[in-house]
N, C-alpha and C positions, 0 to 999 in steps of 0.2 A: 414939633415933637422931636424930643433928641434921641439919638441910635438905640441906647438902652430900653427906653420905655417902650417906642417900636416894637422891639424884641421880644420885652416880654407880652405885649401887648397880642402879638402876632403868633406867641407860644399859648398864649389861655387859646384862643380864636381855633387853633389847632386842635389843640385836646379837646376843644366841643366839639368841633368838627368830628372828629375820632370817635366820641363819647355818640353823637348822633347818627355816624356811620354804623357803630356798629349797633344800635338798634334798629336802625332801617335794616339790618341786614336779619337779624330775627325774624325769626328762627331757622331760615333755608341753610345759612350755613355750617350748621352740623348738629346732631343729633338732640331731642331734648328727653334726659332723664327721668322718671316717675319712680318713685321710691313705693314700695308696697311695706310695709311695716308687720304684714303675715306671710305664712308658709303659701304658696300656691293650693287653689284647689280652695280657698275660703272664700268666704262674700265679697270680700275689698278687692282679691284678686281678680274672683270672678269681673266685677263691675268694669277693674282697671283695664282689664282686658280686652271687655265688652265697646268700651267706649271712646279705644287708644284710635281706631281708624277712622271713626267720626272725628276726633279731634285733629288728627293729623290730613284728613281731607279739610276741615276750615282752615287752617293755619298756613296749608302748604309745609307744613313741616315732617321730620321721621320722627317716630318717640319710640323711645326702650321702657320698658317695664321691667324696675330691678327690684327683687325681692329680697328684702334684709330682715327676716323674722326674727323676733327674741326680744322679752324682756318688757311683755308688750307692750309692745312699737318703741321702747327706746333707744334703740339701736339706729333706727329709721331715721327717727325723729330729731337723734343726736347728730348724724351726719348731716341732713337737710337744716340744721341751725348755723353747721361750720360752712355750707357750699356758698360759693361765690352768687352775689344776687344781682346773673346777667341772666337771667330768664331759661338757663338749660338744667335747670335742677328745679325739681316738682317735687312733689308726697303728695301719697292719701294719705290723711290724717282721719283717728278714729278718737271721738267721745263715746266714754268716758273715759278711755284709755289716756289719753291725750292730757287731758288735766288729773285722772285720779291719782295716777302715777306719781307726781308729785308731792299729793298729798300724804303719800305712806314713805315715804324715804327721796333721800338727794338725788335728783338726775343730771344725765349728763347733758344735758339741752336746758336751752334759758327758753320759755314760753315768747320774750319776748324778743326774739331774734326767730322767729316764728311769723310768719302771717298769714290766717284766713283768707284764701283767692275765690272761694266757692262750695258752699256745700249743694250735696249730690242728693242723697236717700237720709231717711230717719229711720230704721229698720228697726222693729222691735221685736224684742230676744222674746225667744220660747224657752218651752222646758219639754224635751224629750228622753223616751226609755225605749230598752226593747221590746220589739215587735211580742215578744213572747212573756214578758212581764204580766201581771195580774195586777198592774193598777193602770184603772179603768180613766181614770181623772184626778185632779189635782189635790183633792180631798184625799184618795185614799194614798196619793203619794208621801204626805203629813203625815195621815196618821203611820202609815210606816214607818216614816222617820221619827216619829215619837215613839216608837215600841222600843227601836234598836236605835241609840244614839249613837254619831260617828261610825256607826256601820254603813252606812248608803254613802258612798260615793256621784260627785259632782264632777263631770269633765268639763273645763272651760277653754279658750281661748288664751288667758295667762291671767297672771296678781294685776286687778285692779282694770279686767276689761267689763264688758257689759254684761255681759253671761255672768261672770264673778260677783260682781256687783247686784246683781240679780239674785243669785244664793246667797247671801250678805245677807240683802233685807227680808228673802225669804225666809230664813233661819229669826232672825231678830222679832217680825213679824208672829213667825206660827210659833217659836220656842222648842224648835229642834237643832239639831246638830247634824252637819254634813259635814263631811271627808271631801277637801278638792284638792281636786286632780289636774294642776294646770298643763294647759299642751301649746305649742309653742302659732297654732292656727287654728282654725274650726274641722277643717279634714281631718285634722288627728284626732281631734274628739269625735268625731264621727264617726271614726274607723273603727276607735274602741269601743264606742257604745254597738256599733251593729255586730261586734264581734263578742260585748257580752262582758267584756272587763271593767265596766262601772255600770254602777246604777241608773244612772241619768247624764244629761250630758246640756246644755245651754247652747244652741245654737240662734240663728236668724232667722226671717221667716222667709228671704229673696234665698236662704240657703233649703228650702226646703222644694223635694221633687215630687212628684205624682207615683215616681219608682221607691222612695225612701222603707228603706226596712226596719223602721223604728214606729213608736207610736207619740205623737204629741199631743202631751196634755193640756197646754195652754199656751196662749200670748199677751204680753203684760205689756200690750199698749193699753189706752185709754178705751177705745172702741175695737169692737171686731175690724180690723182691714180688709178692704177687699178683694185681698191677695189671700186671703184664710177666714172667706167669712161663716164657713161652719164649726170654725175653733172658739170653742169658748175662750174670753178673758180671764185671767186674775180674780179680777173684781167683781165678775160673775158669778166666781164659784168661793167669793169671800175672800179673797186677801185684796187687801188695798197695794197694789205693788204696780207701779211702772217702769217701763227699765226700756231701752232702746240705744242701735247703735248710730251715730250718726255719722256720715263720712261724706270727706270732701279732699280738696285739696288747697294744699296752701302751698309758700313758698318763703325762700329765707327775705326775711326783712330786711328791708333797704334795694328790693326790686323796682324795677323804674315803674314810675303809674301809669306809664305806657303798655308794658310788656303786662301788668297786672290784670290790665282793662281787657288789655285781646285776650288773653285767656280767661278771666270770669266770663266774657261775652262769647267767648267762643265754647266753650263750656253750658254757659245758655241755652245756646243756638243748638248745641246737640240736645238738650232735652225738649226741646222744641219739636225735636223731627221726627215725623211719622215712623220712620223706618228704624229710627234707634228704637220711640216709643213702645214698638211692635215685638221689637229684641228685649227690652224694660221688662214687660208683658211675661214676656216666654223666664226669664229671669225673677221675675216675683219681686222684683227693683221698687221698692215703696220712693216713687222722684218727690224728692220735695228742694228746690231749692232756691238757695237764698245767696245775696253777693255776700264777699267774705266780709267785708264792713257789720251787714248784721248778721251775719251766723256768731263774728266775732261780739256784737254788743250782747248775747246771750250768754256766752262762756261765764262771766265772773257768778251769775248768779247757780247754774250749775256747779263748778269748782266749791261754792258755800255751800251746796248741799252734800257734795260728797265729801265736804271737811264735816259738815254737821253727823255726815255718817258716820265717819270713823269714829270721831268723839264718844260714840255710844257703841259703835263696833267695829272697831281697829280689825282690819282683814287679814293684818301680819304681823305677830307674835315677835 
């Protein structure tokens, strides 16, 4: 072998060496970021929160929890496309938000610079009023809103999250008109609905407490949960409507399928465990999860239904 080939030969050997090293060194040596794409004090946060110390005991690693709310989740969503894909940059990522976002206007994130690592809960959206309101159920919310058109105000989460999406086809469905109200998390529609400045407001059901000073009409899963099994459905009281939030975490593509694998699996291993379970429980956490391979082979057929939505009712003028 002559000097030059050597050289380079003994320079690739390096940089893998280097490239190997510093994955063995993942994650201990330094911090790993989790992007929250809502305000503190919502469901995603809540969850992030709930589950940063199970993850950070399997791993051995520290995690931060950074909260970049606005634009729902493009803000999040955009920085977590541009971050380096050495395994120290996380998101929650939330459906519908996630794909609907695109479908109403250009963002700043490519989906596929994007990658599903794991989904967490399928959380399905309700519809709540105040505590001191006079409708009783989901019926007599309609017909309210059929009396007084764009009078009843809708508080969401922001354009094109689950809750929104949710008024969307509620409206398209019964043939009323709501006024929404987007807020930049679920605690701000929360706030304003228990203080009485909107009508209604669309939150989760792991977002609902035993202490809540509102009344909830419905949940537009498929079946009652049995996080709310004496809430009626949708579908029970006649609208055919499902609507849920789903949230997980991904990370920017082109993450090694090393550093991918220990955290889907580590991730796992936390819903696995009694002692999360327990905390899941106390949280109203609907766990469902799946590795990001197939949470991701469900996306495109979602993505066509909420294009099929818009088509017939574009959510932004």
């Amino acid at each position: 072998m002559n000097k030059p080939t050597f050289c380079s030969s003994a320079a690739l050997l390096a940089l893998a060496l280097s490239s190997f090293n510093a994955h063995a060194q993942w994650p201990q040596d330094r911090p790993i970021e989790f992007l929250v794409a809502y305000a503190p004090g919502g469901s995603t946060d809540v969850m992030a929160r709930a589950m940063e110390p199970f993850i950070e005991k399997r791993l051995g690693a520290d995690i931060v929890i950074v909260n970049r709310p606005g634009a729902a989740g493009e803000i999040a969503y955009t920085a977590l496309s541009k971050a380096k894909p050495d395994g120290y940059t996380f998101a929650f990522i939330n459906t519908p938000g996630f794909l609907s976002t695109r479908v109403q206007r250009k963002v700043g994130y490519d989906t596929d610079k994007i990658r599903p690592v794991a989904r967490i809960v399928d959380d399905p959206t309700v519809l709540a009023v105040p505590k001191e309101s006079s409708y009783k159920n989901l019926a007599d919310f309609i017909e309210a809103a059929k009396a007084a058109p764009g009078k009843m105000s809708i508080g969401t989460s922001g354009v094109g999250t689950d809750d929104h999406l949710m008024m969307v086809q509620l409206q398209q469905l019964t043939g009323t008109q709501l006024t929404h109200i987007p807020f930049s998390g679920a605690s701000e529609s929360r706030t304003a609905l228990m203080g009485g400045h909107i009508s209604g407001a669309g939150q989760n059901i792991s977002e609902l407490n035993a202490d809540d000073d509102f009344r909830v009409l419905a949940q537009f899963s498929a079946e009652r949960m049995p996080q709310q099994p004496d809430l009626p459905t949708a579908r029970e009281q006649g609208v055919d409507l499902v609507m849920s939030s789903e949230r997980g975490i991904a990370a920017p593509s082109g993450i090694s399928a090393d550093i991918e694998k220990r955290m889907s699996e580590a991730v796992r291993d936390v819903l696995q465990d009694p002692d999360f379970l327990n905390k899941a429980k106390d949280l109203m956490l609907p766990i469902a999860y799946l590795s990001g391979e197939d949470w991701a082979a469900q996306m495109p057929a979602q993505l066509q239904g909420y294009q099929k939505l818009w088509s017939v009712s574009p959510w932004v003028q």
